[in-house]
N, C-alpha and C positions, 0 to 999 in steps of 0.2 A: 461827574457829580462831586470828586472830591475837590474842586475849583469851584465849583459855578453854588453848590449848594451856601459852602461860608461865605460868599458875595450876597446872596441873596438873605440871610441870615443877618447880615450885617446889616446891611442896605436898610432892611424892613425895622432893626433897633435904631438905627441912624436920626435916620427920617422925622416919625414921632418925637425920640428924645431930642433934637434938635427943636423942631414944634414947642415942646415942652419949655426949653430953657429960653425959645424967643420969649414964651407968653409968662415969663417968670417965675417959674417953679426954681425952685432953689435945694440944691442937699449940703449936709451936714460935710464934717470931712471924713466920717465914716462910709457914707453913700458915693461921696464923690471916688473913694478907692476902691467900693464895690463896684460901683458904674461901671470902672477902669477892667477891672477885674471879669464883669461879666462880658465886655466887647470882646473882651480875650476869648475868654473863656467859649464864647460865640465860634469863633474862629479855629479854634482846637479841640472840639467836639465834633464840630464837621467834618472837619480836614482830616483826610484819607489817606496819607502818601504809597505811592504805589509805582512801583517800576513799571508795569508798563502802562500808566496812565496816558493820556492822550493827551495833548495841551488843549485849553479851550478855543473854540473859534471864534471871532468877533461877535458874530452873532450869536453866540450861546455866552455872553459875555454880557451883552446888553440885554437879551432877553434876561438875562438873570438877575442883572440892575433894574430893566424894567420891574418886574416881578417884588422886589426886595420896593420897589418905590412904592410899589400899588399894596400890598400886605400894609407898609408904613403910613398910606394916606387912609388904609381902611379903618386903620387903630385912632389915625388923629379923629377923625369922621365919628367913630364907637364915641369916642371921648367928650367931643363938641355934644352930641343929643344928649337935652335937657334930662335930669334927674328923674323928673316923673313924670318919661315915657314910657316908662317900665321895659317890658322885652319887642316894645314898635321896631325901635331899630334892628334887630334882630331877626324879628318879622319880616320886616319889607327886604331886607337880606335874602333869607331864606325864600325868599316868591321870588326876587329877580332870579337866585340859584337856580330854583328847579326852573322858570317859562326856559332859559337858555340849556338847563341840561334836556329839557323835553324835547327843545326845539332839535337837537346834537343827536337825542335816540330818533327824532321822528326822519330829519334826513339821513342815518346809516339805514334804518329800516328803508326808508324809500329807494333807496340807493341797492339794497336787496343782502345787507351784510347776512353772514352767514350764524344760523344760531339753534340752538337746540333747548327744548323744552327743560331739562336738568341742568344745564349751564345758567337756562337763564333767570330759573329758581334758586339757584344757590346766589348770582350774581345779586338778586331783590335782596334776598337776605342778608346779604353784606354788603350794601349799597344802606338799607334802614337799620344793621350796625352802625356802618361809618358817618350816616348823616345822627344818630343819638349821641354818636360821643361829639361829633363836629358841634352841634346842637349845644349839649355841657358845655364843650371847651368855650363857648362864643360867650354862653350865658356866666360861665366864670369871670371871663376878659371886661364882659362890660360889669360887674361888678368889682373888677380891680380895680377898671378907671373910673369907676364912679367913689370911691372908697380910698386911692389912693393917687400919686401924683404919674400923670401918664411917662416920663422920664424913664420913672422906675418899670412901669408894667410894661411898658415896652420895649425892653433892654431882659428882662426875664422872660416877656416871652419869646423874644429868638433866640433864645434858650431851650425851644422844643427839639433839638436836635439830638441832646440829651437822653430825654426819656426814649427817643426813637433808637438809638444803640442802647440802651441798661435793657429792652423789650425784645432787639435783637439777639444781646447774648444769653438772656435769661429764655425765649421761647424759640429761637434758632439756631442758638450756641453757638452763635458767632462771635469772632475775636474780638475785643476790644483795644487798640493798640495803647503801647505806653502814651504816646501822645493826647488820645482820647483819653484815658485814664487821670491823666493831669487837668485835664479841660473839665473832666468832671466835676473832679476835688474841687478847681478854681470855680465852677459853676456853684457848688454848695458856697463855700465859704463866701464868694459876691452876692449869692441870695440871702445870705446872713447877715450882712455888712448892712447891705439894703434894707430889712426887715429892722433891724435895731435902731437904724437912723434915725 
């Protein structure tokens, strides 16, 4: 994870902001030291250095580029649908989501996986957490690219690495390393740069 995750993080800012600057968005020289600033900052929020990390494998390498491609082309994709489709896009998202999550529970159940009636009521229940906040976060993103220039949105958001360590130490009390620590500082002040622009 601490390899493959800032590949994929990157990849998925890459992609879009690249999109972005083909079709001629342009920043300030405020934005363009934030841009700089949050690719960084991308990279040293995720990155985990750890003695005995594993090296990645090629193929946990490219799946991770794959990954970081497809996050990047869904953002270009959010950004392309017209202004007033309102939440369509979003929609038809959320239907492809569940027929393929349905189809994933309908073969382990045929398959005969093992499961128990309180396991699999808590599991709903934080399956229709995760899909309210997935739901928000999506309905925020196509509101940033509708409202601002996709460059920017999608450089902040492979920035969500962030919030996933400050929810770590704050509700698991897990470390934050000096490393992380600095990625974060650089995460604020490039989302400030960016916003001012």
């Amino acid at each position: 994870m601490s390899v493959l995750s800032p590949i994929t993080a990157l990849v998925s800012a890459v992609v879009p902001m690249t999109w972005g600057l083909v079709l001629g968005e342009r920043l300030g020289p405020l934005g363009s030291i934030g841009l700089v600033l949050a690719l960084a900052a991308v990279v040293l929020v995720a990155f985990v250095p750890e003695r005995t990390a594993v090296r990645a494998s090629p193929r946990g390498i490219l799946m991770a580029v794959g990954a970081g491609t497809l996050i990047g082309v869904f953002l270009v994709l959010i950004d392309a649908a017209p202004d007033d489709s309102g939440l369509l896009p979003l929609l038809a998202n959320r239907t492809v989501n569940a027929a393929l999550m349905f189809a994933a529970v309908g073969i382990l159940a045929l398959r005969g996986a093992p499961r128990t009636r309180d396991a699999a009521g808590r599991g709903l229940r934080l399956a229709l957490l995760c899909g309210a906040l997935d739901g928000t976060a999506n309905a925020l993103l196509l509101a940033g690219v509708r409202t601002g220039d996709l460059t920017v949105v999608s450089v902040l958001t492979a920035l969500y690495p962030a919030g996933t360590i400050v929810l770590a130490a704050l509700v698991l009390r897990e470390r934050i390393t000096k490393l992380q620590a600095f990625g974060l500082v650089l995460a604020f002040v490039a989302a400030a740069l960016l916003a001012v622009d």
